[in-house]
Residue, then its C-alpha position, 0 to 999 in steps of 0.5 A: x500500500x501507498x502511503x502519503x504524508x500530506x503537509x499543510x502549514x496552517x493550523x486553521x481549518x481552510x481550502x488545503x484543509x478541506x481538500x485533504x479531507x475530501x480526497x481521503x475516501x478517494x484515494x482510500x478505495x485505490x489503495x492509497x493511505x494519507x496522513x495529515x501533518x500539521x503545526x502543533x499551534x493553536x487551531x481548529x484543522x486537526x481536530x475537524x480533520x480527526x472528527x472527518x477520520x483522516x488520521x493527523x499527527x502535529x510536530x513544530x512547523x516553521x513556515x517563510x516569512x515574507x519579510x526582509x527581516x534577517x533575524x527571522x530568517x535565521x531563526x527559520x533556517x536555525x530550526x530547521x536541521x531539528x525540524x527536519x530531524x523530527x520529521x524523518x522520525x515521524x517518516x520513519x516511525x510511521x510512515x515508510x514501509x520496511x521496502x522503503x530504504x533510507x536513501x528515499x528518506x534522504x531524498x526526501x529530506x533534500x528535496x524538502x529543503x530544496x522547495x524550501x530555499x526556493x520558496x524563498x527565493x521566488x518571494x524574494x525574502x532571501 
């Protein structure tokens, strides 16, 4: 079985929210498992994407800023060797089959990173 981790930034219930909840049935009836991660921060999505049965864990998520605050960039890209630490924990734990090697954790992880920086850099925040 296929088994995806479906990211979203924001702790308020709202459009990726919603989308992930509807496609879950979905993607169930073809074999594919979805699990939700989202900021452990203040906020309604995880408990309405509980109550909807799709199945959440929360863990810190820093999110871009568009600021040209160099403080705040520091303190993102500071974190995130610890975010990303935790984050192949999580994979790791509860998402990766045995099948799958840590080469395609790794690979995960960089290319993680990778839409990060150019998330920042297509805002021009960096």
């Amino acid at each position: 079985m296929t088994h995806v981790l479906n990211v979203i930034h924001y702790p308020m219930f709202g459009g990726p929210h919603n989308r992930n909840m509807r496609l879950v049935p979905v993607l169930a009836e073809k074999g594919i498992k979805t699990t939700g991660l989202l900021p452990d921060e203040p906020g309604n999505a995880a408990d309405i994407l509980r109550e909807a049965g799709v199945d959440v864990f929360q863990m810190p998520l820093r999110r871009m800023r568009a600021t040209r605050d160099l403080m705040t960039h520091f303190r993102f890209f500071n974190h995130m060797p610890a975010e990303v630490r935790e984050l192949r924990r999580l994979i790791k734990r509860h998402i990766a089959t045995h099948s799958q090697s840590p080469m395609v954790l790794k690979r995960f992880v960089c290319d993680l990173v990778m839409s990060m920086v150019r998330i920042a850099h297509t805002r021009r925040v960096l």
